[in-house]
N, C-alpha and C positions, 0 to 999 in steps of 0.2 A: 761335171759342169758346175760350173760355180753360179748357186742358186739365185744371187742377186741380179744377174742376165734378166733372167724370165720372167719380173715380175711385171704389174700393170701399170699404166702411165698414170698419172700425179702432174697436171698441166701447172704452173706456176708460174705464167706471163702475167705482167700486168699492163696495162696502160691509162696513163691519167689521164680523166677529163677534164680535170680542172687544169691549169701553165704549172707544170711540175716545178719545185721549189728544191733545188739541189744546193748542198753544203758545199761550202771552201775550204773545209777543215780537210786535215790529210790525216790519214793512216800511217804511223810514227813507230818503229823500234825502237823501244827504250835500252839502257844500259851500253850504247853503243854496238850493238849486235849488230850483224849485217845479217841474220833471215832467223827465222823462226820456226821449226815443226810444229806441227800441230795434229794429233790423232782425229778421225773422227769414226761417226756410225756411216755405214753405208745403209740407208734405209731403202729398197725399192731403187735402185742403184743411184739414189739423191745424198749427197754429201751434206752428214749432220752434223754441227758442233758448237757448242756454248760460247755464246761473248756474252760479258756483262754491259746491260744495258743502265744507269744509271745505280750502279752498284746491284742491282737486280742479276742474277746471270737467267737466260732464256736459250733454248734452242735454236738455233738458226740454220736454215739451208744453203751452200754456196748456190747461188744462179744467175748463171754467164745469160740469160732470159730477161733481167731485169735491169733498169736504169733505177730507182727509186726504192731507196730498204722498206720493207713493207712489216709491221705488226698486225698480228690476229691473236686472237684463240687468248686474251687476256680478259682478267676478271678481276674481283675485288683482291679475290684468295693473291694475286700477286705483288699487292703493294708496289707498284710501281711509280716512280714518280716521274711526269712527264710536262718537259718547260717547254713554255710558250705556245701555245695550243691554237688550232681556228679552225675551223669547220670546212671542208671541201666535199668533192664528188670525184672520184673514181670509177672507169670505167677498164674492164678488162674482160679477159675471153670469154666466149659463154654469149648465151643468146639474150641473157636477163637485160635489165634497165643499169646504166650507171647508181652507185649503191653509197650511202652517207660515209667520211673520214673524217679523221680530223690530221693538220699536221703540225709536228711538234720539231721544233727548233732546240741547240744548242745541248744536244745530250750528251754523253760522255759513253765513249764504246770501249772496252778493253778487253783483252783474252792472252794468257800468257805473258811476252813481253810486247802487244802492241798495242799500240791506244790510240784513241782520237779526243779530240774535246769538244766536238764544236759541228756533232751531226744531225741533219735533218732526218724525221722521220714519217711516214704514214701508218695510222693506227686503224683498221677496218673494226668494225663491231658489228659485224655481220654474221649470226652465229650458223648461217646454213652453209659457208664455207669454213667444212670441218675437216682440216688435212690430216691434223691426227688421230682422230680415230679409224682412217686409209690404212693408215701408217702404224698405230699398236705403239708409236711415242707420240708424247707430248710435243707439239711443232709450235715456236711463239711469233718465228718469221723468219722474212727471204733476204737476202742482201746479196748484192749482185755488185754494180758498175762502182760503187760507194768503195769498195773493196780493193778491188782487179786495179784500179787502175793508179793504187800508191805503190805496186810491189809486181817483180816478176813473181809468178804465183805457179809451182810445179804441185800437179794433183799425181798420185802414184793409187789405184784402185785399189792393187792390189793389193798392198800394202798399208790401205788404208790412213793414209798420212798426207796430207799437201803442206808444202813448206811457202814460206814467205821469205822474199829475199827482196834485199834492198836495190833496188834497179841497177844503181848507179857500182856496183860493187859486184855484181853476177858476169859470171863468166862464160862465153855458149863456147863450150866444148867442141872440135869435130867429133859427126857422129853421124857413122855411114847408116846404122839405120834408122835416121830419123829422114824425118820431112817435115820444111818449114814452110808454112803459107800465111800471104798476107792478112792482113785483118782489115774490114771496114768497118769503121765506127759507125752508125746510124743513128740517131736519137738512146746514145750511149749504150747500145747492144751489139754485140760481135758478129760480122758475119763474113763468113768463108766462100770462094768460088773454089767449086768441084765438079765433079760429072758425077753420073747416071747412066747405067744401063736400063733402060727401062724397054726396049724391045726383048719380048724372050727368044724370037728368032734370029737377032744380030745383034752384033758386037759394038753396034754405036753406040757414041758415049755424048749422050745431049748436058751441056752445060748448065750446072744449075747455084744458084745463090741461095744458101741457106741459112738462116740463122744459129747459130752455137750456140745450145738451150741445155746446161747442164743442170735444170732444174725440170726438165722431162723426162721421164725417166723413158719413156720409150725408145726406140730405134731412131725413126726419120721420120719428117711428114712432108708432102706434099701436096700444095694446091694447084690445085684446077681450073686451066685454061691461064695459067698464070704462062704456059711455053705450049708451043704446036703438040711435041710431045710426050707431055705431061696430062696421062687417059688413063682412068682406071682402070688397070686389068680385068681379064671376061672372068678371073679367079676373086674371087671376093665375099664378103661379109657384111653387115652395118652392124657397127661396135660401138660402145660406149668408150671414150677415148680419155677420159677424164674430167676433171674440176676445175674451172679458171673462178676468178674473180669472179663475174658475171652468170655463172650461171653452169649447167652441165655442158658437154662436147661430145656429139655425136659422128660418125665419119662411115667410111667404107676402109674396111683392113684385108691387106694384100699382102705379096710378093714382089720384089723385082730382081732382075739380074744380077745386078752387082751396084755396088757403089765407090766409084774411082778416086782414092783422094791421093795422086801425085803414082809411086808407086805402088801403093798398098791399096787393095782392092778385095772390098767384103762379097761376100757373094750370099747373094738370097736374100737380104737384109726384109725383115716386115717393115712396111709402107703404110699409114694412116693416111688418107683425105678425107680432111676434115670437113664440114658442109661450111660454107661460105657464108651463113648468117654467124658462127661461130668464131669467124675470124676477120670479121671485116674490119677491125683495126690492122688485123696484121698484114691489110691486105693494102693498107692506104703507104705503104713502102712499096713501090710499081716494081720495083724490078727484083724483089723476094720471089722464089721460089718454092719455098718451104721451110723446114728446121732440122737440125742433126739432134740429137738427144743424147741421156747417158748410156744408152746400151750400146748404143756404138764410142763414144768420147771411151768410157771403163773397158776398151778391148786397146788401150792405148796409153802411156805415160803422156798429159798432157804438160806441155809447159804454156803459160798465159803471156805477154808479154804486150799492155796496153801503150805503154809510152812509146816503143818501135812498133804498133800495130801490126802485130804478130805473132804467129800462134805456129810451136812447133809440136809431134808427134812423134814417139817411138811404137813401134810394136809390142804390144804388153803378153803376159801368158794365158790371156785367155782370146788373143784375137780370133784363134780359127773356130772357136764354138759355133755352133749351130746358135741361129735365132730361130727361138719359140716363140709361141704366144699362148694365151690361157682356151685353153681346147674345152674346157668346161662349160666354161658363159657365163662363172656364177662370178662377183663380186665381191670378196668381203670385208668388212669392217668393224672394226672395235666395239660392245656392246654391253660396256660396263660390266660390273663386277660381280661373282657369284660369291656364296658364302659354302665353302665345301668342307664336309666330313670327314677327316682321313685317320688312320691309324699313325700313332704316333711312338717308333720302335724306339727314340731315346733311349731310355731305359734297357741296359744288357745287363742281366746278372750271372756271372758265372761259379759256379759251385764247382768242387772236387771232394769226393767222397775219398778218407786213406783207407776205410775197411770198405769190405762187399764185393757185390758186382759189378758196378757201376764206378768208375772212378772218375769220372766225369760228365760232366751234363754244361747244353747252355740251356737258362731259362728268359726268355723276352716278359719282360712287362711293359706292356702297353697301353698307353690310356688314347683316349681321339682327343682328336684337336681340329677345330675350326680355323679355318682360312681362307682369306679373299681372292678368288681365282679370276682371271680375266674370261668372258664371252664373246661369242663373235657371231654375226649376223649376215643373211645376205642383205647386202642395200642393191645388190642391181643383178638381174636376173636379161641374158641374151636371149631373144626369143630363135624358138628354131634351134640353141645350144642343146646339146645331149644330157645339160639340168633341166631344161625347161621342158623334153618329152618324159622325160621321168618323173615329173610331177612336181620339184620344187616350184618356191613360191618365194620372192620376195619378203624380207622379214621374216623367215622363219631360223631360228636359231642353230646352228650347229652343234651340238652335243659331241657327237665322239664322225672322226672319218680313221675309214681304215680300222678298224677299232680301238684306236686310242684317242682318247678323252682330250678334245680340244683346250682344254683350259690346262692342261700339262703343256702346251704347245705356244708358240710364240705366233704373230697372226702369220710372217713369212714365210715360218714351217708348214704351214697349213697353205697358203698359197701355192707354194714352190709346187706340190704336188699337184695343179690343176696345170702345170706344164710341165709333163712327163712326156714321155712316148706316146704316138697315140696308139689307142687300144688299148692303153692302163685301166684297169676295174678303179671305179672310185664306189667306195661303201658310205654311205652317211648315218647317221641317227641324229634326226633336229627334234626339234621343240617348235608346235604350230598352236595357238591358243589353250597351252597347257596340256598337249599330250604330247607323246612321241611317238614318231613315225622312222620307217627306215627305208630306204632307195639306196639304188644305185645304178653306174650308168660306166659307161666305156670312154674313155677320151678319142674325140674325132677330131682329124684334121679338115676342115671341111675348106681347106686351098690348096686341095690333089685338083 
């Protein structure tokens, strides 16, 4: 299974409270090109890759979730220079208060062969929305509808590559297995009509409108009381669902039958409902549904296609995987940097004897070497999870799982293993006020 499936959600909706301020500048191929590849990270199944932001280059996430390019997570360290500034309010998911922005006019975007001149942006300075240290990279922002809509825009998962193609010059191919569905633009975010199985006893397929949030990494969410039949299963959990703008996101995490989009039909798909003080922006569009995420969009070759509002799908190689979800409870995140002691085998010296017994030998000389390892913490602990009877504890530090030494390890690697099979032994050694302790615990499905 391809481990990027299984990871945690990473919510990245925004919505402004102040009259959003959108650029008339366009996203341009230079040199005459008609599209452009471009590689990226797959981070937690969110599509990561650098544009230069005023000759600055920054991380950026694609997210089919957002109208407005959004900046965070800058500091002095980035010298960025940012025209024409003013002060607003932002409000997005999350239960918290609308939070201080500023926004900045007239930047210059580039990546490869594409560019812009002439983009608006929003810059949070909010530093308890911290998506990279979720994440183990540096994340500087979102950009979504800014994007999508100068270019057909094909995302390939698995091959981690989305290309950029100049609308007016792409060709749609026949191509028996795809499926093409309309798109509705809504205050510039995509959304798709599909069905649901959500009875586990029958085969009905209740129509539902959800938003196209490739900046979710989960599966699907749906809300509550938004359709007759749209009830949360008697199978369920309360989960931490992730981080918006505003604030944390809390829900109840399920199963449902299936999810119909045209021919192609997922089965078992994990289902978030989210609690409704968390989404009540999302909730002032009456006839939403819910949202589709990347765990499902990555079991598929997407092609975008804003100017014919339209969004086609092929079957990719990981459609039939199983959805997981993190059977542990624990959460973790990035927790700065250790100073480690290691032998350092550099140094081989080989000798050969022509008289004796010995006519050869190898000898190692080795001195240590210090080096900055990365740490990882829990920031969120499930109560009632199979960490939480075992005695962890929020903020306590991860040392070694399974016996090997977490800071050899990338934070993904260390994730991926809290959605195994269930019944997998998990072993820890953390760090709690300066001592260490050891637990462990079994992974439980606990939506048998």
């Amino acid at each position: 299974m391809d481990r990027n499936i299984r990871h945690f959600i990473y919510v990245i909706c925004f919505f402004c409270w102040s009259n959003v301020c959108f650029s008339q500048s366009k996203f341009t191929l230079t040199n005459k090109a008609t599209k452009q590849v471009v590689s990226f990270k797959l981070m937690n199944n969110l599509i990561v890759f650098p544009i230069e932001v005023n000759g600055k280059e920054l991380n950026f996430i694609l997210d089919s979730g957002v109208g407005a390019t959004i900046l965070f997570n800058i500091n002095t360290k980035d010298s960025l220079q940012l025209n024409n500034v003013k002060k607003i309010k932002l409000k997005g998911l999350g239960s918290e208060e609308a939070i201080d922005a500023i926004l900045s006019k007239n930047n210059r975007f580039s990546f490869k062969n594409i560019v812009s001149q002439n983009q608006n942006l929003y810059v949070v300075f909010d530093d308890s929305f911290d998506l990279s240290s979720k994440l183990g990279l540096t994340i500087h922002g979102i950009i979504g509808y800014e994007i999508l809509k100068d270019f057909v825009i094909k995302i390939n998962y698995n091959l981690k590559k989305v290309t950029f193609y100049k609308p007016e010059s792409y060709n749609y191919k026949k191509c028996k297995k795809c499926e093409t569905f309309n798109l509705e633009l809504y205050k510039l975010k995509p959304y798709i009509n599909i069905g649901a199985k959500l009875d586990p006893l029958t085969n009905e397929i209740t129509p539902v409108k959800l938003l196209i949030d490739s900046g979710g990494s989960d599966a699907m969410w749906l809300f509550e009381n938004t359709h007759p039949n749209i009830v949360v299963p008697k199978k369920f959990f309360i989960d931490f669902l992730g981080e918006g703008l505003s604030g944390t996101i809390h829900g109840k995490r399920a199963f449902i039958k299936g999810l119909v989009l045209g021919k192609f039909e997922l089965r078992n798909p994990t289902v978030s409902f989210p609690d409704s003080i968390s989404i009540a922006n999302a909730l002032q569009f009456k006839s939403r549904n819910g949202s589709i995420g990347a765990s499902i969009l990555k079991r598929f070759i997407v092609i975008f296609d804003y100017k014919n509002e339209i969004i086609t799908l092929r079957k990719g190689t990981s459609f039939k995987e199983p959805f997981r979800y993190n059977m542990s409870g624990i959460e973790l995140a990035y927790n700065g940097k250790l100073l480690v002691k290691e032998q350092d085998y550099s140094n081989i010296v080989l000798s050969n004897k022509e008289e004796g017994v010995m006519k050869s030998s190898v000898v190692l000389n080795y001195n240590y070497k210090y080096t900055f390892k990365p740490t990882y913490k829990i920031f969120k602990l499930r109560e009632g999870s199979p960490a939480y009877r075992a005695g962890l504890q929020e903020n306590d530090i991860v040392i070694k799982i399974n016996g090997k030494y977490t800071y050899n390890l990338k934070l993904e690697e260390i994730v991926e293993k809290f959605y195994q099979k269930e019944n997998k032994k998990i072993k820890l050694v953390i760090e709690r006020n300066g001592k260490d302790y050891e637990y462990q615990f079994e992974l439980e499905n606990m939506l048998k």
